[in-house]
C-alpha positions in Angstrom: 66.4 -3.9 9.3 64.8 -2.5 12.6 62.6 -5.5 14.2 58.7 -4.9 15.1 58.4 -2.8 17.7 58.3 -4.2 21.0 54.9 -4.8 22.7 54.2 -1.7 25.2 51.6 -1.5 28.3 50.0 1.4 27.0 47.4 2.7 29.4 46.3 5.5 27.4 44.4 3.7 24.1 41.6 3.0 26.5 40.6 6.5 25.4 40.6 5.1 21.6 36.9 4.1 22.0 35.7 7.9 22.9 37.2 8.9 19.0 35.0 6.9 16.3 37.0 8.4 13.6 40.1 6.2 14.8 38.3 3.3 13.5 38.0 4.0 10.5 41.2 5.6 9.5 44.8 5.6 10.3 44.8 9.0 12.2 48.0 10.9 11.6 47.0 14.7 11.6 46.3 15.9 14.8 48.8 18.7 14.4 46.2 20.1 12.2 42.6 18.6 13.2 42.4 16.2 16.1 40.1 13.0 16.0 36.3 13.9 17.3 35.4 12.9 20.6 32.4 10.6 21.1 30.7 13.2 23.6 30.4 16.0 20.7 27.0 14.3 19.7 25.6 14.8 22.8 26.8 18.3 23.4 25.5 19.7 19.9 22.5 18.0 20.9 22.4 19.7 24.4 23.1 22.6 22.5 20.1 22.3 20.1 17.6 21.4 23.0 18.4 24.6 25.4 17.9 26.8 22.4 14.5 25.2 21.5 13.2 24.8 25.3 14.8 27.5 27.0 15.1 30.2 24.6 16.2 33.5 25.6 16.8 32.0 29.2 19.7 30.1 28.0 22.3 33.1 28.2 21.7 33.4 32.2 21.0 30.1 33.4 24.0 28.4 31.0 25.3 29.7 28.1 26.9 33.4 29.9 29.0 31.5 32.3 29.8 29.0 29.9 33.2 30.0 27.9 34.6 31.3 31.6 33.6 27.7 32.7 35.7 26.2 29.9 38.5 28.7 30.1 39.1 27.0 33.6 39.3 23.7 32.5 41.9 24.8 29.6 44.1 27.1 33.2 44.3 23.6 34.5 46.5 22.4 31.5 47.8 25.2 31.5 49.4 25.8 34.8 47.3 28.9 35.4 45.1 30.3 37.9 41.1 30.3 37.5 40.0 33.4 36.0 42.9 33.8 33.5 41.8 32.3 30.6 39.5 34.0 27.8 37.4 32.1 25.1 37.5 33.5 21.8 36.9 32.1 18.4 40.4 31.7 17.0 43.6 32.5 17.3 44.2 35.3 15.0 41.1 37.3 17.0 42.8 36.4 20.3 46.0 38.0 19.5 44.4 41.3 17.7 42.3 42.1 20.8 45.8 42.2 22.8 47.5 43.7 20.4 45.0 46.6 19.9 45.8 47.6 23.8 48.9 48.8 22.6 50.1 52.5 20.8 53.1 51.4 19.0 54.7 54.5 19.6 58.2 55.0 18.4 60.7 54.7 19.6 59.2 51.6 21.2 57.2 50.3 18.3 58.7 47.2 17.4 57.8 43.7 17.0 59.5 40.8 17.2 58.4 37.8 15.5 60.6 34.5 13.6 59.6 33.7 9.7 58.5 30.7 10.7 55.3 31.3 12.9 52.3 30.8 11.3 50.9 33.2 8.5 47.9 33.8 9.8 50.0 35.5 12.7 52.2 37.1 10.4 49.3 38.7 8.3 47.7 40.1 11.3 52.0 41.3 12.6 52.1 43.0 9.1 49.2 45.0 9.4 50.0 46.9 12.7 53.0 48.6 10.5 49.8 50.8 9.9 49.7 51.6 13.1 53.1 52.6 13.5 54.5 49.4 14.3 57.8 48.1 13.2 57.6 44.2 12.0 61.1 42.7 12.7 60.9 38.9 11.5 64.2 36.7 12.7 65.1 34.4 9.4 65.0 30.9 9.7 68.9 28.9 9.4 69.1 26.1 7.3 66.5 23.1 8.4 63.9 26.2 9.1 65.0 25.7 12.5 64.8 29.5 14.5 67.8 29.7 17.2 66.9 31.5 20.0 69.8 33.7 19.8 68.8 35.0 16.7 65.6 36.0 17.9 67.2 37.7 21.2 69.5 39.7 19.7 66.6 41.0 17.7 65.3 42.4 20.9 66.4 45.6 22.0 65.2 48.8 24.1 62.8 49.4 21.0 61.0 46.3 21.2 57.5 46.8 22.3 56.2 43.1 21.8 57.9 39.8 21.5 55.5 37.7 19.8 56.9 33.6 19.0 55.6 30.2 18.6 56.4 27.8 21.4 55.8 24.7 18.3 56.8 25.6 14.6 53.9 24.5 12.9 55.9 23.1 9.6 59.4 22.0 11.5 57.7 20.4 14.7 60.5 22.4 16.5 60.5 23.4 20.2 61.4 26.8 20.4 63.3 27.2 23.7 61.4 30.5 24.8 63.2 31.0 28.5 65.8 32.7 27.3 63.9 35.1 24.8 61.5 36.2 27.0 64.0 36.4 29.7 65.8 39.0 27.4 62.1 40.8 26.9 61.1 41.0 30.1 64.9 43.0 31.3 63.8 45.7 28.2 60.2 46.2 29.6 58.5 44.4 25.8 55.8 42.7 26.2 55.6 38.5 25.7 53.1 37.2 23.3 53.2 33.0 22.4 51.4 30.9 19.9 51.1 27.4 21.6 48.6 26.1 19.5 50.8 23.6 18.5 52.2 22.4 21.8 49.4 22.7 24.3 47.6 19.0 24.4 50.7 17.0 23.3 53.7 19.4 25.1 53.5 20.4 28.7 53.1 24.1 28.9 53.4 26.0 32.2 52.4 29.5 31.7 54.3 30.6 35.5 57.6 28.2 34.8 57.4 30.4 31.4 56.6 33.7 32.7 54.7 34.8 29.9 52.3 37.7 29.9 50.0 36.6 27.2 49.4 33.3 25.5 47.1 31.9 22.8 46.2 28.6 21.3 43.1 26.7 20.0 40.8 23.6 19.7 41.4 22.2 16.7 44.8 20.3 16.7 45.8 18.4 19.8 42.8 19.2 22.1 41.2 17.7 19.8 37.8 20.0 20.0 37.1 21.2 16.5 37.2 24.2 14.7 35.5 27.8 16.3 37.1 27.8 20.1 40.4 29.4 20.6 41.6 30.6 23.8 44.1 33.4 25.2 45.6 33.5 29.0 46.7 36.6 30.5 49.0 36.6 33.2 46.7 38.3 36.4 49.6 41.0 36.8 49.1 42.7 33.1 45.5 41.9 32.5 43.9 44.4 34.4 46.1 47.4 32.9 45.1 46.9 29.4 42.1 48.7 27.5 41.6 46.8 24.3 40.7 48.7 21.1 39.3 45.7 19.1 36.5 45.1 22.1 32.9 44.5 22.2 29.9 44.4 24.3 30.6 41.2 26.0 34.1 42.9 27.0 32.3 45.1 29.2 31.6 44.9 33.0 27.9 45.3 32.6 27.3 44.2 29.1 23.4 43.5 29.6 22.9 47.8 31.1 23.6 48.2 27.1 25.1 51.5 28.2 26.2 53.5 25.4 28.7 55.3 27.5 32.6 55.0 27.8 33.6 51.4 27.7 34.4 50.3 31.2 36.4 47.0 31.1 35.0 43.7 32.6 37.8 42.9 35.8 38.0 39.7 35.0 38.7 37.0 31.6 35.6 38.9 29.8 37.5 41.9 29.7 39.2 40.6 26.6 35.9 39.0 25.1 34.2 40.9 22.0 30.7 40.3 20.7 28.5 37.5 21.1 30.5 34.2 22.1 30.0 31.0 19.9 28.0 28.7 22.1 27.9 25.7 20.1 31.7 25.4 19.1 32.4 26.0 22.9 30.4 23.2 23.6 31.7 21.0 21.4 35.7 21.6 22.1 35.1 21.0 26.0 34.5 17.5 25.2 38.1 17.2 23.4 39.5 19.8 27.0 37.6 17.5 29.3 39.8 14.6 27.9 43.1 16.2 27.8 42.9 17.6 31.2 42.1 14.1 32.8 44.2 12.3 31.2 47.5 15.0 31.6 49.9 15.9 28.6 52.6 14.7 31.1 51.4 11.1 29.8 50.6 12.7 26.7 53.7 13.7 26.1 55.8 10.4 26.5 53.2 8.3 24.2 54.4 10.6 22.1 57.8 10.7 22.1 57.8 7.0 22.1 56.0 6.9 18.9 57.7 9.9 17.3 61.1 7.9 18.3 59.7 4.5 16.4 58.1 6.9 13.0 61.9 8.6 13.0 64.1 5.1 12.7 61.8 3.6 10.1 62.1 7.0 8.4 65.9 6.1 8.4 66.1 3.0 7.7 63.8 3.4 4.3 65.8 6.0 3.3 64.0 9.3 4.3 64.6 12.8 5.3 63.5 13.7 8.9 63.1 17.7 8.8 61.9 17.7 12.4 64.3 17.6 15.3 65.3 14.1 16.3 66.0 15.5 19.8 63.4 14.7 21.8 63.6 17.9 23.9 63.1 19.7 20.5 60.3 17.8 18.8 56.8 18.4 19.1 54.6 16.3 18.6 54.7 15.6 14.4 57.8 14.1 12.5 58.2 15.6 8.9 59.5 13.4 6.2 61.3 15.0 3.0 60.1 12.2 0.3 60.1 12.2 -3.3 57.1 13.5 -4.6 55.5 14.1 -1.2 52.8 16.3 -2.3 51.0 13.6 -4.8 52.0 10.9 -2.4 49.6 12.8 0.5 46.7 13.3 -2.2 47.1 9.5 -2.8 47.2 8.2 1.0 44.1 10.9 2.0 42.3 9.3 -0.5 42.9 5.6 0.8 42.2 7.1 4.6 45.4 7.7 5.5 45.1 11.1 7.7 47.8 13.0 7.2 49.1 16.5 5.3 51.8 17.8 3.5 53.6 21.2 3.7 56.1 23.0 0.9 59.4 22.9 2.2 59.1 20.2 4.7 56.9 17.5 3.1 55.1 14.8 4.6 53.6 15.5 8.4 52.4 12.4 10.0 51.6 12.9 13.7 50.4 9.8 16.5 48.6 11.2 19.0 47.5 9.6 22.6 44.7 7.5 20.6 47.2 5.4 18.5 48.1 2.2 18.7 51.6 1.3 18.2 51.0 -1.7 15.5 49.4 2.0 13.3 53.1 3.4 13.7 54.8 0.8 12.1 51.7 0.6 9.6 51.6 4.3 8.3 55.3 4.0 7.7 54.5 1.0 5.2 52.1 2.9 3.7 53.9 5.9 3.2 57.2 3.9 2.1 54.2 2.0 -0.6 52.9 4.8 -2.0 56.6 7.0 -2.4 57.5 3.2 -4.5 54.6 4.1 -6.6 54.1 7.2 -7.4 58.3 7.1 -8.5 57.4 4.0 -11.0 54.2 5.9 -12.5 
Protein backbone atom coordinates (compact mmCIF):
# COMPACT_ATOMS: atom_id res chain seq x y z
CA UNK A 1 0.00 0.00 0.00
CA UNK A 2 1.74 3.36 -1.02
CA UNK A 3 2.07 5.52 2.35
CA UNK A 4 0.68 9.34 2.55
CA UNK A 5 2.53 11.32 0.62
CA UNK A 6 5.35 13.01 2.05
CA UNK A 7 4.89 16.66 3.33
CA UNK A 8 6.38 19.08 0.54
CA UNK A 9 7.53 22.97 0.85
CA UNK A 10 5.43 24.00 -1.72
CA UNK A 11 5.90 27.75 -2.41
CA UNK A 12 3.37 27.98 -5.11
CA UNK A 13 -0.30 27.40 -3.06
CA UNK A 14 0.27 30.86 -1.78
CA UNK A 15 -1.42 31.71 -5.13
CA UNK A 16 -4.50 29.35 -3.88
CA UNK A 17 -6.10 32.50 -2.19
CA UNK A 18 -6.37 34.58 -5.68
CA UNK A 19 -8.80 31.38 -7.01
CA UNK A 20 -12.15 31.37 -4.79
CA UNK A 21 -13.44 28.50 -6.72
CA UNK A 22 -10.57 26.20 -5.08
CA UNK A 23 -12.41 26.47 -1.93
CA UNK A 24 -15.13 25.24 -2.64
CA UNK A 25 -14.27 22.31 -4.88
CA UNK A 26 -11.71 19.84 -5.40
CA UNK A 27 -10.35 21.48 -8.75
CA UNK A 28 -9.26 18.82 -11.24
CA UNK A 29 -10.07 20.21 -14.74
CA UNK A 30 -7.81 22.76 -15.69
CA UNK A 31 -7.09 20.99 -18.95
CA UNK A 32 -10.38 22.18 -19.86
CA UNK A 33 -11.41 25.36 -17.71
CA UNK A 34 -8.98 26.76 -15.28
CA UNK A 35 -10.04 28.00 -11.68
CA UNK A 36 -11.12 32.02 -11.87
CA UNK A 37 -8.79 34.36 -10.64
CA UNK A 38 -9.78 36.71 -7.75
CA UNK A 39 -8.84 39.99 -9.93
CA UNK A 40 -11.65 39.06 -12.72
CA UNK A 41 -14.22 40.95 -10.47
CA UNK A 42 -12.40 43.98 -10.68
CA UNK A 43 -11.47 43.87 -14.25
CA UNK A 44 -15.22 43.28 -15.50
CA UNK A 45 -15.91 45.95 -13.25
CA UNK A 46 -13.15 48.24 -14.80
CA UNK A 47 -14.65 47.14 -17.89
CA UNK A 48 -18.16 48.20 -17.14
CA UNK A 49 -17.05 51.66 -15.65
CA UNK A 50 -14.90 52.87 -18.85
CA UNK A 51 -17.87 52.07 -21.10
CA UNK A 52 -20.33 54.08 -18.91
CA UNK A 53 -17.79 57.16 -18.18
CA UNK A 54 -15.69 57.19 -21.05
CA UNK A 55 -17.79 56.10 -23.86
CA UNK A 56 -16.61 56.31 -27.25
CA UNK A 57 -13.17 57.53 -25.80
CA UNK A 58 -12.39 54.22 -24.45
CA UNK A 59 -11.06 52.65 -27.87
CA UNK A 60 -8.06 55.45 -27.90
CA UNK A 61 -7.20 56.07 -24.48
CA UNK A 62 -7.44 52.02 -23.44
CA UNK A 63 -9.26 49.56 -25.09
CA UNK A 64 -7.13 49.89 -28.93
CA UNK A 65 -3.87 49.13 -27.36
CA UNK A 66 -5.24 46.72 -25.13
CA UNK A 67 -5.15 43.05 -26.80
CA UNK A 68 -1.41 44.18 -28.25
CA UNK A 69 -0.75 44.99 -24.41
CA UNK A 70 -1.81 41.53 -23.42
CA UNK A 71 -0.27 39.69 -26.41
CA UNK A 72 3.10 40.85 -24.74
CA UNK A 73 2.49 39.57 -21.53
CA UNK A 74 1.38 35.99 -23.24
CA UNK A 75 5.50 36.54 -25.75
CA UNK A 76 6.91 36.55 -22.29
CA UNK A 77 5.70 32.84 -21.56
CA UNK A 78 6.22 32.30 -24.60
CA UNK A 79 9.81 32.90 -25.41
CA UNK A 80 8.95 35.47 -28.02
CA UNK A 81 9.71 38.85 -28.95
CA UNK A 82 7.19 41.94 -28.22
CA UNK A 83 5.07 42.53 -31.09
CA UNK A 84 4.56 38.87 -32.12
CA UNK A 85 1.64 37.86 -30.50
CA UNK A 86 -2.05 38.54 -31.82
CA UNK A 87 -5.31 38.48 -29.70
CA UNK A 88 -8.10 36.80 -31.21
CA UNK A 89 -11.22 35.15 -29.83
CA UNK A 90 -10.47 31.49 -30.14
CA UNK A 91 -8.46 29.13 -31.47
CA UNK A 92 -10.33 27.84 -34.39
CA UNK A 93 -10.42 31.81 -35.69
CA UNK A 94 -6.72 32.08 -35.04
CA UNK A 95 -5.75 29.30 -37.19
CA UNK A 96 -8.37 30.18 -40.20
CA UNK A 97 -7.00 33.70 -40.54
CA UNK A 98 -3.45 31.99 -41.19
CA UNK A 99 -4.65 29.53 -43.03
CA UNK A 100 -6.64 31.81 -45.49
CA UNK A 101 -2.97 33.42 -46.45
CA UNK A 102 -2.36 30.44 -48.29
CA UNK A 103 -3.48 29.05 -52.14
CA UNK A 104 -3.29 25.45 -51.69
CA UNK A 105 -2.15 25.01 -55.02
CA UNK A 106 -1.23 21.52 -56.16
CA UNK A 107 1.18 20.12 -56.33
CA UNK A 108 1.85 21.69 -52.92
CA UNK A 109 -1.54 21.59 -51.36
CA UNK A 110 -1.24 19.26 -48.63
CA UNK A 111 -1.84 19.27 -45.05
CA UNK A 112 -0.51 17.45 -42.46
CA UNK A 113 -2.26 16.96 -39.41
CA UNK A 114 -2.41 13.55 -36.59
CA UNK A 115 -6.15 12.11 -35.72
CA UNK A 116 -5.73 13.01 -32.59
CA UNK A 117 -5.66 16.98 -32.52
CA UNK A 118 -8.67 18.45 -31.50
CA UNK A 119 -11.90 18.48 -33.70
CA UNK A 120 -12.44 21.73 -33.78
CA UNK A 121 -8.99 21.86 -35.68
CA UNK A 122 -9.84 19.06 -37.71
CA UNK A 123 -13.32 20.63 -38.90
CA UNK A 124 -11.77 23.77 -39.86
CA UNK A 125 -8.47 21.13 -41.82
CA UNK A 126 -11.44 19.41 -43.56
CA UNK A 127 -12.98 22.34 -45.02
CA UNK A 128 -9.89 23.81 -46.95
CA UNK A 129 -10.25 20.41 -49.18
CA UNK A 130 -12.64 23.10 -50.84
CA UNK A 131 -10.11 25.03 -51.50
CA UNK A 132 -7.92 22.67 -53.00
CA UNK A 133 -6.26 21.39 -50.14
CA UNK A 134 -5.32 17.87 -49.49
CA UNK A 135 -6.10 16.70 -45.61
CA UNK A 136 -3.54 13.96 -44.75
CA UNK A 137 -4.35 12.93 -41.05
CA UNK A 138 -1.40 10.46 -39.42
CA UNK A 139 -3.48 7.57 -37.42
CA UNK A 140 -3.02 7.16 -34.03
CA UNK A 141 -1.00 3.56 -32.75
CA UNK A 142 -2.41 1.73 -30.06
CA UNK A 143 -2.75 3.96 -26.62
CA UNK A 144 -3.85 6.98 -29.14
CA UNK A 145 -0.34 7.83 -28.83
CA UNK A 146 0.98 9.81 -32.43
CA UNK A 147 4.83 8.83 -33.03
CA UNK A 148 6.53 11.39 -34.56
CA UNK A 149 7.85 9.28 -37.33
CA UNK A 150 4.59 8.56 -38.45
CA UNK A 151 3.78 12.08 -38.89
CA UNK A 152 7.29 12.85 -40.69
CA UNK A 153 7.08 10.46 -43.10
CA UNK A 154 3.78 11.95 -43.94
CA UNK A 155 5.59 15.01 -45.02
CA UNK A 156 6.95 15.27 -48.27
CA UNK A 157 7.82 17.96 -51.11
CA UNK A 158 3.88 18.31 -51.42
CA UNK A 159 3.26 19.32 -48.08
CA UNK A 160 2.24 22.98 -47.88
CA UNK A 161 1.36 23.11 -44.05
CA UNK A 162 2.29 20.97 -41.13
CA UNK A 163 -0.25 21.64 -38.61
CA UNK A 164 0.07 19.39 -34.83
CA UNK A 165 -0.72 19.68 -31.32
CA UNK A 166 2.31 20.15 -29.00
CA UNK A 167 -0.38 18.36 -25.93
CA UNK A 168 -3.06 15.73 -27.16
CA UNK A 169 -5.92 16.96 -25.60
CA UNK A 170 -7.46 13.29 -24.67
CA UNK A 171 -3.97 11.25 -24.13
CA UNK A 172 -2.06 14.22 -22.21
CA UNK A 173 0.80 13.18 -24.61
CA UNK A 174 3.80 15.35 -25.50
CA UNK A 175 4.20 15.31 -28.93
CA UNK A 176 8.00 15.69 -29.60
CA UNK A 177 7.63 18.30 -32.47
CA UNK A 178 11.70 19.01 -33.18
CA UNK A 179 11.97 16.53 -35.39
CA UNK A 180 8.66 17.14 -37.46
CA UNK A 181 9.15 20.46 -37.99
CA UNK A 182 12.69 19.89 -38.56
CA UNK A 183 11.60 17.63 -41.53
CA UNK A 184 9.01 20.67 -42.61
CA UNK A 185 11.10 23.30 -42.56
CA UNK A 186 14.06 21.19 -45.13
CA UNK A 187 10.69 20.86 -47.71
CA UNK A 188 9.87 24.59 -47.56
CA UNK A 189 5.88 23.63 -45.57
CA UNK A 190 4.90 25.76 -43.44
CA UNK A 191 4.65 24.94 -39.25
CA UNK A 192 1.33 25.47 -37.61
CA UNK A 193 1.01 24.20 -33.52
CA UNK A 194 -1.98 23.94 -31.16
CA UNK A 195 -0.41 24.50 -27.69
CA UNK A 196 -3.41 25.16 -26.02
CA UNK A 197 -2.95 22.43 -23.95
CA UNK A 198 0.72 22.85 -22.93
CA UNK A 199 1.21 26.61 -22.61
CA UNK A 200 0.62 27.56 -18.71
CA UNK A 201 1.58 24.02 -17.33
CA UNK A 202 4.51 23.00 -20.16
CA UNK A 203 7.30 25.29 -20.98
CA UNK A 204 7.00 26.33 -24.58
CA UNK A 205 9.84 28.22 -26.34
CA UNK A 206 8.56 29.34 -29.66
CA UNK A 207 12.70 30.13 -30.97
CA UNK A 208 14.03 26.59 -29.23
CA UNK A 209 10.95 25.29 -31.47
CA UNK A 210 11.34 27.15 -34.50
CA UNK A 211 7.92 27.38 -35.30
CA UNK A 212 6.39 29.76 -37.73
CA UNK A 213 2.96 30.00 -36.32
CA UNK A 214 1.51 29.05 -33.00
CA UNK A 215 -1.96 29.20 -31.37
CA UNK A 216 -3.43 28.57 -27.95
CA UNK A 217 -6.10 30.09 -25.53
CA UNK A 218 -7.30 31.27 -22.11
CA UNK A 219 -9.40 28.89 -20.91
CA UNK A 220 -7.42 25.80 -19.67
CA UNK A 221 -4.15 26.34 -17.92
CA UNK A 222 -3.93 30.20 -18.14
CA UNK A 223 -6.67 30.01 -16.42
CA UNK A 224 -8.44 33.24 -18.03
CA UNK A 225 -11.91 32.15 -19.21
CA UNK A 226 -13.51 31.56 -22.18
CA UNK A 227 -13.42 34.45 -25.42
CA UNK A 228 -9.36 35.25 -25.53
CA UNK A 229 -7.22 33.06 -27.71
CA UNK A 230 -4.01 34.06 -29.03
CA UNK A 231 -1.69 33.21 -32.18
CA UNK A 232 2.31 34.09 -32.49
CA UNK A 233 3.91 34.51 -35.60
CA UNK A 234 7.42 34.11 -36.00
CA UNK A 235 8.71 38.05 -37.11
CA UNK A 236 10.41 36.35 -40.32
CA UNK A 237 6.97 34.98 -41.97
CA UNK A 238 4.55 37.47 -40.55
CA UNK A 239 5.09 40.27 -42.73
CA UNK A 240 4.79 38.19 -46.04
CA UNK A 241 1.45 36.96 -45.48
CA UNK A 242 -1.98 38.70 -46.78
CA UNK A 243 -4.76 37.08 -44.92
CA UNK A 244 -8.06 36.36 -46.73
CA UNK A 245 -10.25 35.84 -43.59
CA UNK A 246 -9.27 39.65 -42.42
CA UNK A 247 -11.08 42.64 -41.21
CA UNK A 248 -10.94 46.19 -40.45
CA UNK A 249 -8.96 46.04 -37.36
CA UNK A 250 -6.32 44.04 -39.62
CA UNK A 251 -5.60 47.07 -41.44
CA UNK A 252 -2.82 49.67 -40.98
CA UNK A 253 -5.21 52.61 -40.77
CA UNK A 254 -8.38 50.98 -39.69
CA UNK A 255 -10.02 54.33 -38.25
CA UNK A 256 -9.38 56.20 -42.31
CA UNK A 257 -12.40 53.51 -42.96
CA UNK A 258 -10.86 53.45 -46.49
CA UNK A 259 -12.76 51.31 -48.71
CA UNK A 260 -9.80 50.75 -50.89
CA UNK A 261 -7.36 47.75 -51.27
CA UNK A 262 -6.62 46.21 -47.95
CA UNK A 263 -3.24 47.30 -46.86
CA UNK A 264 -1.93 45.05 -43.97
CA UNK A 265 -1.24 46.41 -40.50
CA UNK A 266 3.09 45.80 -40.06
CA UNK A 267 2.75 44.70 -36.94
CA UNK A 268 0.48 41.79 -34.51
CA UNK A 269 -2.86 43.66 -35.87
CA UNK A 270 -2.13 42.55 -39.22
CA UNK A 271 -3.73 39.19 -38.30
CA UNK A 272 -6.67 40.78 -36.19
CA UNK A 273 -10.26 40.85 -37.87
CA UNK A 274 -13.22 42.88 -36.70
CA UNK A 275 -13.86 44.43 -33.52
CA UNK A 276 -11.76 42.76 -30.61
CA UNK A 277 -13.62 41.43 -27.48
CA UNK A 278 -12.67 43.92 -24.81
CA UNK A 279 -14.17 42.40 -21.85
CA UNK A 280 -12.97 38.73 -22.32
CA UNK A 281 -9.39 40.29 -22.91
CA UNK A 282 -9.73 41.85 -19.78
CA UNK A 283 -10.75 39.20 -17.91
CA UNK A 284 -7.97 36.41 -19.15
CA UNK A 285 -5.03 38.95 -18.32
CA UNK A 286 -5.73 38.41 -14.85
CA UNK A 287 -5.23 34.42 -15.23
CA UNK A 288 -1.74 35.70 -17.96
CA UNK A 289 -0.60 38.16 -15.20
CA UNK A 290 -0.39 35.03 -12.83
CA UNK A 291 1.18 32.56 -14.97
CA UNK A 292 3.86 34.90 -16.29
CA UNK A 293 5.02 35.83 -12.61
CA UNK A 294 4.94 32.92 -11.31
CA UNK A 295 6.87 30.87 -14.46
CA UNK A 296 5.58 27.40 -15.90
CA UNK A 297 9.22 26.34 -15.15
CA UNK A 298 7.77 26.09 -11.42
CA UNK A 299 4.61 25.22 -12.99
CA UNK A 300 5.76 22.55 -14.54
CA UNK A 301 7.52 20.52 -11.63
CA UNK A 302 4.27 21.06 -9.21
CA UNK A 303 3.09 19.26 -11.70
CA UNK A 304 4.88 16.49 -12.40
CA UNK A 305 5.15 15.86 -8.78
CA UNK A 306 1.47 15.59 -8.47
CA UNK A 307 0.86 13.77 -11.81
CA UNK A 308 3.66 11.23 -10.39
CA UNK A 309 1.60 10.83 -6.89
CA UNK A 310 -2.24 10.62 -9.05
CA UNK A 311 -0.32 7.75 -11.36
CA UNK A 312 0.87 5.30 -8.36
CA UNK A 313 -2.43 5.42 -6.52
CA UNK A 314 -3.93 4.80 -10.06
CA UNK A 315 -1.80 1.64 -9.82
CA UNK A 316 -2.01 0.49 -6.81
CA UNK A 317 -6.22 0.59 -6.90
CA UNK A 318 -6.12 -1.18 -9.87
CA UNK A 319 -6.50 1.40 -12.78
CA UNK A 320 -5.56 2.08 -16.24
CA UNK A 321 -3.21 5.11 -16.78
CA UNK A 322 -3.85 6.07 -20.67
CA UNK A 323 -1.49 8.98 -20.33
CA UNK A 324 2.22 8.65 -20.62
CA UNK A 325 3.84 7.77 -17.29
CA UNK A 326 7.07 9.28 -18.67
CA UNK A 327 7.39 12.37 -17.37
CA UNK A 328 8.99 13.97 -20.46
CA UNK A 329 5.79 12.82 -22.33
CA UNK A 330 2.94 13.81 -19.94
CA UNK A 331 1.26 16.97 -19.92
CA UNK A 332 -0.20 18.20 -17.47
CA UNK A 333 -3.55 15.62 -16.94
CA UNK A 334 -3.42 11.83 -16.10
CA UNK A 335 -6.33 9.73 -17.79
CA UNK A 336 -7.67 6.87 -15.91
CA UNK A 337 -9.45 3.89 -17.90
CA UNK A 338 -12.15 2.86 -14.98
CA UNK A 339 -15.21 0.89 -15.12
CA UNK A 340 -17.99 2.91 -15.92
CA UNK A 341 -16.08 6.14 -16.12
CA UNK A 342 -18.64 8.16 -17.75
CA UNK A 343 -21.52 7.80 -14.91
CA UNK A 344 -18.82 7.84 -12.38
CA UNK A 345 -17.75 11.68 -13.69
CA UNK A 346 -21.69 12.69 -13.74
CA UNK A 347 -21.67 11.39 -10.06
CA UNK A 348 -18.39 13.17 -8.75
CA UNK A 349 -19.36 16.73 -10.82
CA UNK A 350 -22.40 16.57 -9.01
CA UNK A 351 -20.65 16.11 -5.43
CA UNK A 352 -17.99 19.10 -6.64
CA UNK A 353 -15.51 17.06 -7.79
CA UNK A 354 -14.08 19.02 -10.97
CA UNK A 355 -13.20 16.87 -13.41
CA UNK A 356 -14.33 15.32 -17.14
CA UNK A 357 -14.45 12.36 -18.88
CA UNK A 358 -13.56 11.64 -22.57
CA UNK A 359 -14.61 8.31 -24.87
CA UNK A 360 -11.75 6.35 -25.28
CA UNK A 361 -9.63 7.53 -22.58
CA UNK A 362 -11.99 7.99 -19.59
CA UNK A 363 -11.47 9.83 -16.57
CA UNK A 364 -9.26 13.24 -16.83
CA UNK A 365 -8.28 14.55 -13.50
CA UNK A 366 -5.68 17.29 -13.77
CA UNK A 367 -3.77 19.29 -10.38
CA UNK A 368 -2.74 22.40 -11.38
CA UNK A 369 -0.23 24.99 -9.47
CA UNK A 370 -3.34 25.87 -6.93
CA UNK A 371 -3.50 22.33 -5.47
CA UNK A 372 -2.63 21.21 -2.44
CA UNK A 373 -1.06 17.89 -2.22
CA UNK A 374 -3.44 16.39 0.77
CA UNK A 375 -6.41 17.08 -2.61
CA UNK A 376 -4.15 14.50 -4.72
CA UNK A 377 -4.38 11.79 -2.43
CA UNK A 378 -8.17 12.97 -1.82
CA UNK A 379 -9.52 12.95 -5.44
CA UNK A 380 -8.04 9.50 -5.83
CA UNK A 381 -10.31 8.36 -2.85
CA UNK A 382 -13.01 9.74 -4.28
CA UNK A 383 -12.71 8.47 -7.65
CA UNK A 384 -11.70 4.89 -6.28
CA UNK A 385 -15.43 5.54 -3.98
CA UNK A 386 -17.44 6.28 -6.46
CA UNK A 387 -15.95 3.45 -9.39
CA UNK A 388 -17.00 0.89 -5.84
CA UNK A 389 -20.34 2.29 -6.21
CA UNK A 390 -21.48 2.72 -9.25
CA UNK A 391 -20.15 -1.36 -9.94
CA UNK A 392 -22.51 -2.47 -6.85
CA UNK A 393 -25.61 -0.40 -8.20
Amino acid sequence: MIRPAAEVHDPLIDWRREFPTTEATLHFISHSLGAMPRGVDDALARYALVWKTRGIRAWEEEWFELPTRIGDVLAGILGADPGTVSMCENVTTAQAVVLSAFDFRAPRNRVVCTAEDFPSALYLYEGLARRGAEIVRVPARSGRAIDPADVIAAIDERTAVVAVSHVLFRSSQILDVRPIFERARSLGAITLLDAYQAVGTVPVDVNALAVDFLTGGSVKWLCGGPGAAYLYARPGIAGTLRPAFTGWMAHEDPFAFDSGAMRWDKGPRRFWTGTPGIPAFMAARCGFDIIAEIGVPAIRAKSLRQTRRMISLADEYGYGVVSPREDSLRGGTVCLDVVNAGRVCAALLASDVLLDYRPGVGLRLAPHFYTRDDEVDEVMRRVRAEVERQARS
